[in-house]
N, C-alpha and C positions, 0 to 999 in steps of 0.2 A: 215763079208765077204765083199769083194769088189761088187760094182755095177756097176764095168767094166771099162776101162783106165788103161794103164800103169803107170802112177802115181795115190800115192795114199796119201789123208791127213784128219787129223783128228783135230776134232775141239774139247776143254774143255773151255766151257764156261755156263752159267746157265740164265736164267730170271723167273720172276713172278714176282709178286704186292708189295714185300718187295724192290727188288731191281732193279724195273725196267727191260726192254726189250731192250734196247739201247744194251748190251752185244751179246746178242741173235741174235738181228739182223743185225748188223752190221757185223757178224761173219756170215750168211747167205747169204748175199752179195758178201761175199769174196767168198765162198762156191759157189756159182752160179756163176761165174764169172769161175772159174776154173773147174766146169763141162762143162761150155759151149770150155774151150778149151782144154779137154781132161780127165780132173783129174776124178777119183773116191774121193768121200767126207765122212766122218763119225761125227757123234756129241757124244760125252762125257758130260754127265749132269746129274743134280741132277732128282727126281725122282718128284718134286713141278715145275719144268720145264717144263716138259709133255704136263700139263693141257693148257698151256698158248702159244702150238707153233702155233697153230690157220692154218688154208687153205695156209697163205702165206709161212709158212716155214716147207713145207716136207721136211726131211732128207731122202736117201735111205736106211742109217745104224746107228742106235741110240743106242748106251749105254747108261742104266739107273741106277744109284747107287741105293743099296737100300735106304729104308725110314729113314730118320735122317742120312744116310751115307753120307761118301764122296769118289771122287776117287781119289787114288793115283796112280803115277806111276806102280807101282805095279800091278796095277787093269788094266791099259790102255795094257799092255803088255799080259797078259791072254788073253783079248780078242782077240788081234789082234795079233797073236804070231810070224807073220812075219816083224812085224814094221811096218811103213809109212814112207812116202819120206818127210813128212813136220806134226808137229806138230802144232798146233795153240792153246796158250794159253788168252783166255779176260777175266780179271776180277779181279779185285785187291787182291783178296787172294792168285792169284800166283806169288810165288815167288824166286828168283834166286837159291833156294835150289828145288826148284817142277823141276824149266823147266831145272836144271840138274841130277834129277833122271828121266828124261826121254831120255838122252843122250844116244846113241846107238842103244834104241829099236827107237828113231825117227832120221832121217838122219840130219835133218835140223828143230831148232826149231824157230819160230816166235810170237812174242808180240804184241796184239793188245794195247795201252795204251794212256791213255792222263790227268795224273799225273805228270810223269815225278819225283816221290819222295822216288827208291828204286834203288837197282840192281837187272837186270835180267842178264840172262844165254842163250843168244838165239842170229841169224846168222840174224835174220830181225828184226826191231821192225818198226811200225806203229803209228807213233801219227798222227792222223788229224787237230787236236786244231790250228786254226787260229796262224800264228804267232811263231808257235813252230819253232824251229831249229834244227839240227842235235846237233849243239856245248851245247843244253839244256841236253842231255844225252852221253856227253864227258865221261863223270868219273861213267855213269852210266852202260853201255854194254862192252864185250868181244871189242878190238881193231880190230878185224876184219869184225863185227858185219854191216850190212846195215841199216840205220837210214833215215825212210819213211818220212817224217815231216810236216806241215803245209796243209791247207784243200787243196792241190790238190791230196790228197788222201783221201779224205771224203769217206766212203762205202756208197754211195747211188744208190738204187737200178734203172736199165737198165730205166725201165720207165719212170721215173722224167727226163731224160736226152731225150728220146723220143716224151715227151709231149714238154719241157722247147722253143723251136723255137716260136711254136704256142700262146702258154701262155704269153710269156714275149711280144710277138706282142699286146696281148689281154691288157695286164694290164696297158698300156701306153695310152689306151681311156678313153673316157670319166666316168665315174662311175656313174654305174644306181643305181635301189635297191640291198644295197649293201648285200653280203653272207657273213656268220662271221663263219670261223671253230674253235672250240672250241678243245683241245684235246690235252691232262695231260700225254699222256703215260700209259703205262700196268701197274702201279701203281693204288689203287685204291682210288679215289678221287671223290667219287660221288658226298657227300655234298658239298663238295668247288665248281663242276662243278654245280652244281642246284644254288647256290648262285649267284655265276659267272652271268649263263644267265638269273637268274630273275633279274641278275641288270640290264642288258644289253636290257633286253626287255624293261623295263620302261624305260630306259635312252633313248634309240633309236630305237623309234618306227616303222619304214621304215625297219630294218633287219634282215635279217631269218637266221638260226643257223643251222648248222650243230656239233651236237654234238659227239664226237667218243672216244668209253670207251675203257677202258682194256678185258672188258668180250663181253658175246653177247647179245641177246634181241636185237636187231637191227630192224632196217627199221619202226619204231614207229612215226608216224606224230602226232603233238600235237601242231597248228594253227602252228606261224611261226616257231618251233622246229621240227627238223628230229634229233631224239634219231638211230644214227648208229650202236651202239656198235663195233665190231671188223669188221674191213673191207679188203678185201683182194686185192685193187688196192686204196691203199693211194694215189697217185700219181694223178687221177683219181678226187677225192674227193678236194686235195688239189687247180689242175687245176681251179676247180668251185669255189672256193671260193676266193674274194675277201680280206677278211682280213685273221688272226686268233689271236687267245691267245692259246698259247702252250708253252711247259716245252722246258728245254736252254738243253737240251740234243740232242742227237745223229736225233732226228727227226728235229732240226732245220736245219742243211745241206740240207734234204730236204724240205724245206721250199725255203730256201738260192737259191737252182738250180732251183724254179719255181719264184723266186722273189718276192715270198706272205708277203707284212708286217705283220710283228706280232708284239702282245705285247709279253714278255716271263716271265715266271714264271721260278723261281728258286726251285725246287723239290727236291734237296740233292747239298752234297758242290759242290761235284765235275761239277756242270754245272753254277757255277759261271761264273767260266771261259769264257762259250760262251758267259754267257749271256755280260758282259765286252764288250768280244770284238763286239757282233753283235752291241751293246751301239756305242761303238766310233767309229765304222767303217760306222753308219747309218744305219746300214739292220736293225734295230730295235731297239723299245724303252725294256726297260731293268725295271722290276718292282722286287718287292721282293719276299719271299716265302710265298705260304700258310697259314703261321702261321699269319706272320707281315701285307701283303698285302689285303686291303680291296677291295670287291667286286664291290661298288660304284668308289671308284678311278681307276679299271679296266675301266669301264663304261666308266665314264666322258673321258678319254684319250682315249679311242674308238672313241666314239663323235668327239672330237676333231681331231683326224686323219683322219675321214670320210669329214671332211670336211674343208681339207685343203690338197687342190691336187696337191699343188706344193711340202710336205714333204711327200707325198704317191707317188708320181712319184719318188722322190729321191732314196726314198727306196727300191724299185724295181727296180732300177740300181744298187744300193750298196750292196742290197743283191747279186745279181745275180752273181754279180765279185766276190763272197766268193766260190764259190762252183758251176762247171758247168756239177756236175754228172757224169765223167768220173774216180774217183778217186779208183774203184776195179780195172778197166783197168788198168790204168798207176800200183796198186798192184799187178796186176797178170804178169804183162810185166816185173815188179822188180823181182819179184819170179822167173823167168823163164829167166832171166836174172844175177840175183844176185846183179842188180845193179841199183842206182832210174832212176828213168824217169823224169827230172826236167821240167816239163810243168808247165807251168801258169794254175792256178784255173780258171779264168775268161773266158769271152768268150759269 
């Protein structure tokens, strides 16, 4: 059932600890963005999705498949027998045959992506990936199709853009004892994050950690560690911190619009990519995955970042020109437009 607006759209997309949150909340973003300018919103998700949508992301209308189910077209139409004025499909198992058996019951359907390595079937698509192009999905979308492109459409939520004036004032002083946010994403990565900060404690003794997991148990002080687990104003947490080590996905944007240096970890292929570009663009030093990457060498380039304030001032200019938090905006002006909004990311 709708939750009120004459427009109405529906979101399929999934997260938990296997495949990360980046999908989920990014798609949430957009979702709040277009309640706030009229739409009614719905989510479409697997049933291991549930558990993992935490205080920040209430939907007012959730379809749940069942357990080991999936949904198809099929399913999304039962539910909502009247259609939606805008489909929204995230997540790489959808694919140009899904987002055209939903042609008709959805008026208009939209691709969140940032691959760039299939055909879809849809009237919008969205990549935010640094760098990307329209002409990157030439041969990939319908000819008619609007093509979102490069991080001036990052999903980063209203917040990060409401703190960013104040913070980026801040981050240009001098550097006290410094704060180190730690934080992997809704994947679950305990023992790498326990490794992580006991290197980080002996390496450098003067900095207090803010740790922030996938699950909860939160608010746990343990000397200079705060264990947060899920937190319901990232934006917030990020502000206060001075450094971080975090995963090259969809949370680095937000990082980017506060100008927080980070090291970045690499947590699945597809966030190569950022980490690349945050690498040459300076917003960030670029390390390996989990597997390859040792927790001492996290450490030591910590170290060394803290104490050298001319390539930490850099980098909180460089990130900040990547992403200045406005990029649902300029997606929901597209949407309600049909056509992009070519603003500058920076700012």
């Amino acid at each position: 059932m709708r939750s009120g607006g004459d427009r109405f759209a529906v979101f399929r997309t999934d997260g938990g600890p296997q495949i990360g949150g980046g999908h989920l909340l990014r798609c949430h973003t957009l979702a709040d963005e277009l309640q706030r300018t009229g739409w009614s919103v719905a989510l479409a998700t697997r049933r291991e999705t549930v558990a993992h949508l935490g205080e920040w992301a209430r939907w007012p209308d959730v379809m749940v498949a069942e357990r080991g189910a999936d949904l198809q077209p099929v399913d999304l139409a039962g539910r909502w027998p009247e259609g939606c004025d805008l489909l929204v499909t995230d997540g790489y198992g959808f694919d140009r045959s899904y987002q055209r058996g939903c042609r008709g019951w959805a008026r208009r359907v939209m691709v969140i992506d940032d691959l760039a390595d299939r055909h879809y079937d849809c009237d919008i698509l969205l990549d935010p990936t640094v760098g990307r192009s329209v002409n990157d999905y030439a041969r990939l979308v319908p000819d008619p199709c609007v093509v979102l492109a490069g991080a001036a459409y990052a999903l980063v939520r209203p917040r990060f853009a409401e703190l960013r004036p104040a913070v980026l004032k801040r981050r240009h002083a001098p550097l006290g004892a410094p704060r180190l946010l730690v934080a992997l994403g809704l994947t679950e990565n305990d023992d790498a994050v326990q490794r992580i900060v006991e290197s980080v404690l002996s390496t450098c003794p003067d900095v207090a950690v803010d740790v922030v997991t996938g699950h909860g148990h939160g608010g746990i002080q343990k000397g200079r560690v705060r264990h947060l687990g899920r937190v319901t104003d990232m934006a917030a947490i990020m502000a206060s911190a001075d450094l971080a080590i975090g995963a090259a996905g969809g949370s680095a944007w937000e990082r980017c619009c506060l100008g927080l240096p980070t090291l970045l970890i690499v947590l699945a292929d597809n966030q190569q990519a950022i980490a690349d570009v945050s690498a040459r663009s300076g917003a960030g030093l670029s390390f390996g995955s989990l597997s390859t990457e040792t927790p001492e060498r996290l450490a030591r380039a910590l170290k060394s970042l803290i104490a050298d304030e001319t390539l930490r001032r850099d980098m909180v200019t460089k990130a900040a020109a990547l992403c200045d938090g406005q990029g649902a905006r300029r997606a929901v002006r597209a949407i309600t437009l049909n056509q992009p909004d070519g603003e500058d990311a920076g700012g």
